[in-house]
LUMFI-900689 format. One line per 5 residues: number of its first residue (from 1); for each residue z, x, y of C-alpha. Coordinates in nm, 4 decimals. Layout:
<rs>
NUM	Z:X:Y  ...
</rs>
This chain:
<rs>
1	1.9152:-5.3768:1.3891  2.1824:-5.1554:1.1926  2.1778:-5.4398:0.8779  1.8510:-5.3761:0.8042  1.8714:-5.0451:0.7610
6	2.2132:-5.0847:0.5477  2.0995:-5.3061:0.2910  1.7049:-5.0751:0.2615  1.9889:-4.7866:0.1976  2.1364:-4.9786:-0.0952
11	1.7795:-5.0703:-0.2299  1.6966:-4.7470:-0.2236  1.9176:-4.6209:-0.5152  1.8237:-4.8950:-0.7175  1.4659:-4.8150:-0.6609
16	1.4612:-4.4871:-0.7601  1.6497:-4.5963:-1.0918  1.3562:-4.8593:-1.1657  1.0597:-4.6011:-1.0770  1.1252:-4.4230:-1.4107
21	1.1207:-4.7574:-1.6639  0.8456:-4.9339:-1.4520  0.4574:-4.8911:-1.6472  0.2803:-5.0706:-1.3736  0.4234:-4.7820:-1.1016
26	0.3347:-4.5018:-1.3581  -0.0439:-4.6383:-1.2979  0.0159:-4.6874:-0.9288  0.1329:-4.3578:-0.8993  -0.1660:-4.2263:-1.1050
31	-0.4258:-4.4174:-0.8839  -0.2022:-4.2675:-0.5394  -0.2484:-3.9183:-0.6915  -0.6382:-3.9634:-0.7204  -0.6124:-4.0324:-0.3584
36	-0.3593:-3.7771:-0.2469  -0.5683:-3.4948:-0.4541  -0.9200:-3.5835:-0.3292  -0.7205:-3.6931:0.0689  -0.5716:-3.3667:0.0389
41	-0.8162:-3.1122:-0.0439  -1.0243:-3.3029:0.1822  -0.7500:-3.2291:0.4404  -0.7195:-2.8714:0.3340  -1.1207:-2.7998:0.3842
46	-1.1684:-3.0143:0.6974  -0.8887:-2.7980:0.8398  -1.0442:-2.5253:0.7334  -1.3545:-2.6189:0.9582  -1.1364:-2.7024:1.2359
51	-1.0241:-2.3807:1.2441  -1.3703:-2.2236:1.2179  -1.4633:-2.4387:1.5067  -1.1423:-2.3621:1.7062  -1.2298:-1.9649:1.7022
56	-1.5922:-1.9903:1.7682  -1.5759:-2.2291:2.0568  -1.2737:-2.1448:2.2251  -0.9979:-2.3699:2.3707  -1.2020:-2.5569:2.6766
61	-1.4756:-2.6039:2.4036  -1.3083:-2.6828:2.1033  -1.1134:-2.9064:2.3581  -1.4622:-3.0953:2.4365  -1.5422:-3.1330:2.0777
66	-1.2139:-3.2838:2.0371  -1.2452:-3.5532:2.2700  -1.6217:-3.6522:2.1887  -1.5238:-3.6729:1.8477  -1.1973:-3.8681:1.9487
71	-1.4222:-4.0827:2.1786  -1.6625:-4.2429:1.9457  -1.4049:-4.2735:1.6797  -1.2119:-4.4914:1.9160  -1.5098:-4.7049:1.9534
76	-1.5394:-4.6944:1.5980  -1.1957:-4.8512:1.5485  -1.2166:-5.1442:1.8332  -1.5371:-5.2496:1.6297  -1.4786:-5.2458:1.3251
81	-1.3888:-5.5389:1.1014  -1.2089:-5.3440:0.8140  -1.4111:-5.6056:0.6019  -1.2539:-5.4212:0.3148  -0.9105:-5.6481:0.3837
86	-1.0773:-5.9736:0.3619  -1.2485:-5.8627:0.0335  -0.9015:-5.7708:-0.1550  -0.6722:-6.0429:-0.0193  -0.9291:-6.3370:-0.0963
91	-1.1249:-6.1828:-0.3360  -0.8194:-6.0189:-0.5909  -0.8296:-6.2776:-0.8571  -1.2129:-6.4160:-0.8041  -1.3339:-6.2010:-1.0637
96	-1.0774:-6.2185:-1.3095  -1.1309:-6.6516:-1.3053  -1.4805:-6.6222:-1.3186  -1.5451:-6.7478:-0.9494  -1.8386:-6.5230:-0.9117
101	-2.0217:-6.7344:-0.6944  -1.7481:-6.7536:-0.4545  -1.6795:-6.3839:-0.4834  -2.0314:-6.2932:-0.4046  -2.0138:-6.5326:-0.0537
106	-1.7282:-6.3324:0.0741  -1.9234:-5.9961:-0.0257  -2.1943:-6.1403:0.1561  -1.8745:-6.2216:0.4688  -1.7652:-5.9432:0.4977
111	-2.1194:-5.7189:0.5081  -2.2519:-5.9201:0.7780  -1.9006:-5.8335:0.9903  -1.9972:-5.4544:0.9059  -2.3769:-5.4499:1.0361
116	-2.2566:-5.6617:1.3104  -1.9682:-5.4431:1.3858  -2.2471:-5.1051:1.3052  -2.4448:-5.1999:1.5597  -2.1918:-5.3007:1.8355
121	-2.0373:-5.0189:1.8040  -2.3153:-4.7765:1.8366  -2.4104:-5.0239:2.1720  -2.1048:-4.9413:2.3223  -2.0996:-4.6081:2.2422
126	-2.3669:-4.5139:2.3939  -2.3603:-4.7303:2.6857  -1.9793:-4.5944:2.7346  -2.0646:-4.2411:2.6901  -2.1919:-4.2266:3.0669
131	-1.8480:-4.3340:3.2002  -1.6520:-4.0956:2.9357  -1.8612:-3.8058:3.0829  -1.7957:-3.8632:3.4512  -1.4243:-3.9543:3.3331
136	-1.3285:-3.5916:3.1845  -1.5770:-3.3531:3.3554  -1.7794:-3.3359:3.0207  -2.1387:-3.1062:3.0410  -2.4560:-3.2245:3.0085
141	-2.4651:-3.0660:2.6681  -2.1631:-3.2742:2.5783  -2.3042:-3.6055:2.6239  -2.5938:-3.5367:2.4779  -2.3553:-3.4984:2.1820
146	-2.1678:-3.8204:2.2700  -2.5144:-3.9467:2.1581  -2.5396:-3.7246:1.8699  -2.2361:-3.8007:1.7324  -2.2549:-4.1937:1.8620
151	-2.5171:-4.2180:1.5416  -2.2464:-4.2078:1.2945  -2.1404:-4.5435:1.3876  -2.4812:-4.6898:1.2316  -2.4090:-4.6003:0.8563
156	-2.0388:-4.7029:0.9163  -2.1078:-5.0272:0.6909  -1.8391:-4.9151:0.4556  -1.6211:-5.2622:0.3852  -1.8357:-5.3846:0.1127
161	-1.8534:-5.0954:-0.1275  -1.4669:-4.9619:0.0221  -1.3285:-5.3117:-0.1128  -1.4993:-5.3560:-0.4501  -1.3899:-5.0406:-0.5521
166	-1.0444:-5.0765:-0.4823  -1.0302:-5.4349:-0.6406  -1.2149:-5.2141:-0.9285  -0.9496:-4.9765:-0.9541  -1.2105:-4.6727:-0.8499
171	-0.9805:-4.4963:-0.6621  -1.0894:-4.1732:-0.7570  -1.4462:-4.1465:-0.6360  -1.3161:-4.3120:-0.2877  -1.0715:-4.0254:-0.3023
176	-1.3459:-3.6702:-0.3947  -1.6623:-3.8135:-0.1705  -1.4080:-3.6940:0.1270  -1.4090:-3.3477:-0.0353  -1.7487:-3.3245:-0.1008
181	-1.8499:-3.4050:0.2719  -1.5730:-3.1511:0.4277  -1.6893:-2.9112:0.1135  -2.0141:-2.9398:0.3241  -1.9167:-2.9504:0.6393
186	-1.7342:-2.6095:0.5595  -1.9646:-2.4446:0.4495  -2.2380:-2.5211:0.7848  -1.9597:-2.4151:0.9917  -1.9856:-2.1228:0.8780
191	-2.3122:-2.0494:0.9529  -2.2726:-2.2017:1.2703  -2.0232:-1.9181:1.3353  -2.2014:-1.6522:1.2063  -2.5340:-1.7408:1.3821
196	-2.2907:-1.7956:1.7217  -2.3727:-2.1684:1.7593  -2.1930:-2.3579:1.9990  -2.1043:-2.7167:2.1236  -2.4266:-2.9250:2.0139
201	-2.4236:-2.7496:1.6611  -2.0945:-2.7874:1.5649  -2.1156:-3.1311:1.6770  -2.4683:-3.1685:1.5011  -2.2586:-3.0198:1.1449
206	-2.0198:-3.3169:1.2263  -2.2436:-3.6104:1.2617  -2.4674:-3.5091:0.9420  -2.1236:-3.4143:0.6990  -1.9506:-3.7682:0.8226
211	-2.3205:-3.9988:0.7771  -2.3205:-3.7872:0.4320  -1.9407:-3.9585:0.3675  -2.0538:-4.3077:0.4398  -2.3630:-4.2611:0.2622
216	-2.1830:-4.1826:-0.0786  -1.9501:-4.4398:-0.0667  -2.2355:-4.6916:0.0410  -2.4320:-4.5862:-0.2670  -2.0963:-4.5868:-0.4951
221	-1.9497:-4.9065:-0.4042  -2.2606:-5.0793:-0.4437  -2.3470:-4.9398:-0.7950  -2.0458:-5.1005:-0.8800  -2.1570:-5.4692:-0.7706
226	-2.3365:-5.4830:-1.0805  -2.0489:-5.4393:-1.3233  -1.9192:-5.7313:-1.1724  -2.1716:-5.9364:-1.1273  -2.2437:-5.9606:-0.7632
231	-2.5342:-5.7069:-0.7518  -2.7626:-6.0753:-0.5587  -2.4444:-6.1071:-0.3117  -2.6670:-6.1435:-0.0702  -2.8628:-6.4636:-0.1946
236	-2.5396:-6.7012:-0.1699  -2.5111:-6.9036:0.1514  -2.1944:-6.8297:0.4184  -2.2252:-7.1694:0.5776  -1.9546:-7.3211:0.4449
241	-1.7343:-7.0304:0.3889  -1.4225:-7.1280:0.6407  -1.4069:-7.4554:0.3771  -1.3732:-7.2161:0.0336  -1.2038:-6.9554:0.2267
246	-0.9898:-7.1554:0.4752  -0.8441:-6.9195:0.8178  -1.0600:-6.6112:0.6870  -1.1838:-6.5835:1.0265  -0.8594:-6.5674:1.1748
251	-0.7685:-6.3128:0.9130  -1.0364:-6.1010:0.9464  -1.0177:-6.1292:1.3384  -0.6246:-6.0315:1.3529  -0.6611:-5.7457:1.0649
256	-0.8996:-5.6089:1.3082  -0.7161:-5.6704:1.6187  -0.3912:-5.5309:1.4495  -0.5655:-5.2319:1.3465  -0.7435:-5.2299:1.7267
261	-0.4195:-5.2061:1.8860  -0.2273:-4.9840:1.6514  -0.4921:-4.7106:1.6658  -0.5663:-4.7327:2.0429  -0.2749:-4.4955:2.0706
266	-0.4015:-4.2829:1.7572  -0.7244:-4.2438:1.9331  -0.7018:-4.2989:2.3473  -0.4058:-4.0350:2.3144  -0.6377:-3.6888:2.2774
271	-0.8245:-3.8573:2.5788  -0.5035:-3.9636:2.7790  -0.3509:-3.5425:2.7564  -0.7564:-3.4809:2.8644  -0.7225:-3.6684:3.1481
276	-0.4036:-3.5026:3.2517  -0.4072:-3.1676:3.1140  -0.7969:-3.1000:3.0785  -1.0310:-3.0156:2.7641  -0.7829:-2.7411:2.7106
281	-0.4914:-2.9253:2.6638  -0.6872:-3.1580:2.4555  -0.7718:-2.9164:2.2467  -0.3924:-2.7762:2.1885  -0.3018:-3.1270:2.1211
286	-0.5842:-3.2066:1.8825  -0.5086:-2.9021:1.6730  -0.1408:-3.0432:1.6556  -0.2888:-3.4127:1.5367  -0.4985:-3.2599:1.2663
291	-0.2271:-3.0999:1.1088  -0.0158:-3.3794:1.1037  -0.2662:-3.6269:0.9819  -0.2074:-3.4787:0.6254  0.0922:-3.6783:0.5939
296	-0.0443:-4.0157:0.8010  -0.3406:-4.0026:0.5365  -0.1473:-3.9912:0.2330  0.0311:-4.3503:0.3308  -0.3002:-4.4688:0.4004
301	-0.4108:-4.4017:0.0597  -0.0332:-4.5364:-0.0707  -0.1341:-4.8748:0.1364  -0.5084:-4.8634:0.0077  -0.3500:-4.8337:-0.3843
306	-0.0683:-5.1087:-0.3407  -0.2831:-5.4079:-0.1364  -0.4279:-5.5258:-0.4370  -0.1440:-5.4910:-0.6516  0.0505:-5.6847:-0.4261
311	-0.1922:-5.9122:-0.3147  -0.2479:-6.0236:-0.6724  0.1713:-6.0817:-0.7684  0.1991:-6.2778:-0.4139  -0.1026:-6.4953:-0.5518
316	0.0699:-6.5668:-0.8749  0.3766:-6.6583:-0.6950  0.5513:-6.3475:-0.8908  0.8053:-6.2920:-0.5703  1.0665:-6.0339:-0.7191
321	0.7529:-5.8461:-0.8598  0.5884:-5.8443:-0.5493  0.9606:-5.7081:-0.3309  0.9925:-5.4972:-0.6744  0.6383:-5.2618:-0.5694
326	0.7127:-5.3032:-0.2103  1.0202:-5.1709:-0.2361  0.9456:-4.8922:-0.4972  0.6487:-4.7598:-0.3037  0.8223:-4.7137:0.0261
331	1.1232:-4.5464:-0.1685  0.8595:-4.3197:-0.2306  0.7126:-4.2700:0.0972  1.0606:-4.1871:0.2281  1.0980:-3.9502:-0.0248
336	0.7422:-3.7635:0.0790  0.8557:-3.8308:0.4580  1.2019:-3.6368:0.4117  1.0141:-3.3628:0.2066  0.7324:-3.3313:0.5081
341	0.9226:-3.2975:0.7564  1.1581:-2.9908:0.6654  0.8544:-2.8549:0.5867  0.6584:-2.8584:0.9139  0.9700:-2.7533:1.0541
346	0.9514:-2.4327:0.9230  0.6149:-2.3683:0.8742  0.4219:-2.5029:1.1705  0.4399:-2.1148:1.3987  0.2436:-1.9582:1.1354
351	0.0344:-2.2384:1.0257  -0.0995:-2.3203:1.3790  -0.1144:-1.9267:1.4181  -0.2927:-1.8680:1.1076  -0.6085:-2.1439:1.1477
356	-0.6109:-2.1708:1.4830  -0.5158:-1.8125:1.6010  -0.2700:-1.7099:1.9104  -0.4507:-1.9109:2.1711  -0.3532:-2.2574:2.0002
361	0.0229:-2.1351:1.9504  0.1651:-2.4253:2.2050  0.0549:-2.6545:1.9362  0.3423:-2.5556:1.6943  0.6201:-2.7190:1.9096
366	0.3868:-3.0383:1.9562  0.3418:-3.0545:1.5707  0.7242:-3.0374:1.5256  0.7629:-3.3779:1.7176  0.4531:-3.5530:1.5942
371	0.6117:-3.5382:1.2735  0.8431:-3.7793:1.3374  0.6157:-3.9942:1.4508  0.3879:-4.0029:1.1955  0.7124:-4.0315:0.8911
376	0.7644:-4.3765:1.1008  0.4451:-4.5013:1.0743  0.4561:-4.3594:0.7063  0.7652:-4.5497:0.6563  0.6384:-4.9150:0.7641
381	0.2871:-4.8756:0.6117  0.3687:-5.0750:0.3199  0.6339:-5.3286:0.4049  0.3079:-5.3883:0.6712  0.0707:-5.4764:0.3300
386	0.3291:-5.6601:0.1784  0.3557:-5.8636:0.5629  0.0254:-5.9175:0.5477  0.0280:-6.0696:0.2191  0.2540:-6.3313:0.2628
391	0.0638:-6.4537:0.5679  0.2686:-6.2953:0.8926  -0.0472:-6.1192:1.0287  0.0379:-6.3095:1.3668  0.3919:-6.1245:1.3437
396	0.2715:-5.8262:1.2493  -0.0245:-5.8087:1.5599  0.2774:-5.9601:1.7981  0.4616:-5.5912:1.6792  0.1662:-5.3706:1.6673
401	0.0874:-5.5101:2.0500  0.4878:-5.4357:2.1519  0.4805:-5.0858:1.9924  0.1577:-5.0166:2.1286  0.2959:-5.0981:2.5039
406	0.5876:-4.9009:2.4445  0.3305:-4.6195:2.3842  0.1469:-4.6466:2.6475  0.4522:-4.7324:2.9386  0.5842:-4.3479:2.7815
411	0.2782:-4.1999:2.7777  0.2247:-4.2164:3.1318  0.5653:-4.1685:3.2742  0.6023:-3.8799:3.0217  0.2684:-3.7018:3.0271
416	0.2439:-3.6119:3.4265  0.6066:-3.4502:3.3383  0.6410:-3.2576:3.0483  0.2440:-3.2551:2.9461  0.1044:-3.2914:2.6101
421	0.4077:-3.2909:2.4573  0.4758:-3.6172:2.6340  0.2394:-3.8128:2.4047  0.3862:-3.6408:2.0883  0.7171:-3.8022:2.2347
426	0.5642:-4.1438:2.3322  0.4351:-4.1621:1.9450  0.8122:-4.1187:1.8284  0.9010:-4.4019:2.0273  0.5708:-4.6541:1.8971
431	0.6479:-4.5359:1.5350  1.0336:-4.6141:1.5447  0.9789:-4.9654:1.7043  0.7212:-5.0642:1.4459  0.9532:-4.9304:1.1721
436	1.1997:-5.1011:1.2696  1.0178:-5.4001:1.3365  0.8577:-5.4181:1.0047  1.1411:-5.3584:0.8104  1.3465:-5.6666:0.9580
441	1.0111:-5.8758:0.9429  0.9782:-5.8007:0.5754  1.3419:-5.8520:0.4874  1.3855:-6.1843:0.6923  1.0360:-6.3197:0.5077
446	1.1829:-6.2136:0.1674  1.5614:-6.3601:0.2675  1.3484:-6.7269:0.2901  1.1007:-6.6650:0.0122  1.4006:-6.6107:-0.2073
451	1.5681:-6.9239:-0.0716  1.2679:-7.1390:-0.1194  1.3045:-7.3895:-0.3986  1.0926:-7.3046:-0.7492  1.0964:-7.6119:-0.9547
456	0.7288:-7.6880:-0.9010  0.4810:-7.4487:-0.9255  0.4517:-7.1416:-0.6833  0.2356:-7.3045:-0.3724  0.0309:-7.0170:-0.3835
461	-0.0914:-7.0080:-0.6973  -0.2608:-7.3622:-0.5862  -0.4201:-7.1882:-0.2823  -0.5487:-6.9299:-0.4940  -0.7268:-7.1726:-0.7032
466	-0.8962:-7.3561:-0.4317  -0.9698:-6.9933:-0.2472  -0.6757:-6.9868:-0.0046  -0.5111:-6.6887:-0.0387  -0.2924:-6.7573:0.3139
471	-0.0014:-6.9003:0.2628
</rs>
């Protein structure tokens, strides 16, 4: 496992030399910084109503609102298709050949997954929310907003609109609808506080401000079907679209399964420290996740920037330009990783002290060691897109399924021992097994790409041409 590690160390440097002279990074980097800016203050204002929330309702209620909110988000996650996948790695070079009929079947793909998906999830939801309410001692105030909340799950029909703006290069509008929801959402928990509202408003302000995210997006990303010509997706048949879009089921079926698996652990874990340390514990915890999901969002919007960049080289058969971004964008996630970390190290006492107040201070030393977890994860998320464009999303489910294992095996032997801080510790251990996973994946796949012969041309850029975009 040490090679790996020793030949990514000598990439590095020559990374960092490229970064300056490469144009097509400049833009990347342009398009991560819309993201970052809008993820950020986003970030910045949600925490700001977390901590509103956290000093009106208290630990044991803040701690209830935390696992509702964790509940039907995990729900949200096992159902949903991330249709927005699908759309970039079959659809990145559609619109540039002219294939609009084609491109407007897979639009038409991948929003039937979402209302499916919509509606399942809001089923389960609800029918679940019984059993989560017996499970952690929850009011009956607090499944009535299970239910509330459970409503979010019916405007979650994001795919669509999420992937034809990215293949549109819109990253900017994806990135500032997130601030003007938590703008919102700020702002009514502020009333809430001052009028001395408790669980079912706050949780009320929640529903409406994350519906009013969705619902700008929705309205965005289809706008934008016009401008490329797929404004009547809806009119083209799906019948036949296994034949024009061979194995996009079993894409579409392992992207969501990966995802499934990967974010059980992101999710189940606030309700895992419930179940052994109460809503109170929960709520310590949560505190700890939301401050550290700064950093896990900003390689999300890194991987949301790069997949169709590097879905488009890997179509073309452009190997060396495809390593080239891979490489260059994860040089600088390690460099944001390394930077992120000294800093929670030193700040997190007076942050957690500061918007949560005194009675959230255990969450300080929980932050410290989530950090870690979450640089892993950070680490991987890329070498992950570029996985999943050469067509190892079987390898990298098989991973996601070991890591998540690992996470679960230490949660529970760690948890009844040391607490809360056991699942900051079983995270560490996930995040460095998929790290290190991915990296030897992506290196091995790259070691027999650049072996393969090249006098004929690239395979893939025949797949492309008949609609295959799987290797």
């Amino acid at each position: 496992m040490i090679e790996p590690f020793a030949e990514s160390w000598k990439k590095f440097g020559r990374a960092v030399d490229e970064i300056r002279s490469e144009t097509g990074f400049g833009r990347r980097l342009k398009n991560i910084g819309h993201l970052l800016a809008g993820n950020f203050g986003a970030a910045a204002v949600s925490m700001g109503t977390v901590a509103i929330a956290a000093r009106a309702l208290g630990v044991e209620r803040y701690g209830e609102l935390a696992l509702i909110v964790t509940f039907v988000q995990a729900i949200e996650r096992f159902c949903s298709f991330q249709s927005w996948q699908p759309v970039i790695r079959y659809g990145a070079n559609l619109h540039e050949s002219g294939r609009l009929d084609d491109l407007r079947s897979l639009l038409k793909f991948a929003f039937f997954l979402d209302v499916g998906a919509a509606l399942f999830g809001f089923a389960l939801a609800s029918t679940l929310a019984y059993a989560g309410a017996a499970a952690f001692g929850w009011s009956e105030g607090a499944l009535t907003g299970v239910i509330i909340y459970a409503s979010v799950l019916l405007f979650a029909v994001t795919g669509v609109p999420t992937g034809v703006l990215r293949l549109a290069g819109k990253f900017r509008e994806i990135a500032y609808f997130q601030v003007v929801a938590m703008g919102v959402r700020l702002v009514l928990c502020v009333a809430a506080m001052l009028m001395g509202g408790g669980l079912i408003a706050f949780l009320a302000i929640w529903t409406a401000t994350h519906i009013l995210g969705h619902l700008l997006l929705i309205a965005t990303g289809y706008g934008m079907l016009g401008k490329i010509g797929a404004r009547d997706f809806l009119r083209r048949p799906i019948g036949k679209i296994s034949r024009r879009f061979p194995k996009i089921w079993r894409f579409s079926v392992l992207a969501n399964l990966s995802l499934s698996v990967r974010s059980s652990s992101q999710q189940l874990d606030t309700l895992l420290v419930g179940a052994f340390a109460g809503a109170g514990g929960a709520g310590v915890y949560h505190i700890a996740k939301r401050i550290s999901k700064f950093a896990l969002q900003a390689g999300q919007q890194v991987q949301a920037v790069v997949f169709p960049d590097v879905a488009k080289l890997w179509a073309k058969g452009d190997i060396r330009g495809f390593q080239r971004v891979v490489t260059q964008t994860e040089t600088l996630l390690v460099l944001i990783c390394g930077l992120g970390i000294l800093a929670t190290l030193f700040l997190a006492d007076p942050v957690v002290r500061l918007l949560a107040g005194e009675d959230f201070t255990a969450a300080a030393a929980l932050l410290k060691v989530q950090i870690f977890a979450v640089a892993f994860l950070l680490c991987g998320s890329v070498t992950r897109t570029g996985l999943l464009c050469m067509g190892r999303e079987s390898s990298v489910f098989a991973l996601a399924v070991v890591a998540t294992i690992a996470f679960f095996i230490s949660a529970a032997v760690l948890l009844p021992r040391i607490g809360p801080m056991g699942a900051n510790a079983a995270h560490v251990i996930q995040g460095a097994i998929l790290f290190a996973g991915l990296l030897a994946m992506f290196r091995a796949a790259s070691k027999r790409e650049a072996a393969a012969p090249r006098t004929a041309p690239p395979p893939n850029k025949d797949l492309v041409d008949r609609g295959d975009f799987d290797p």
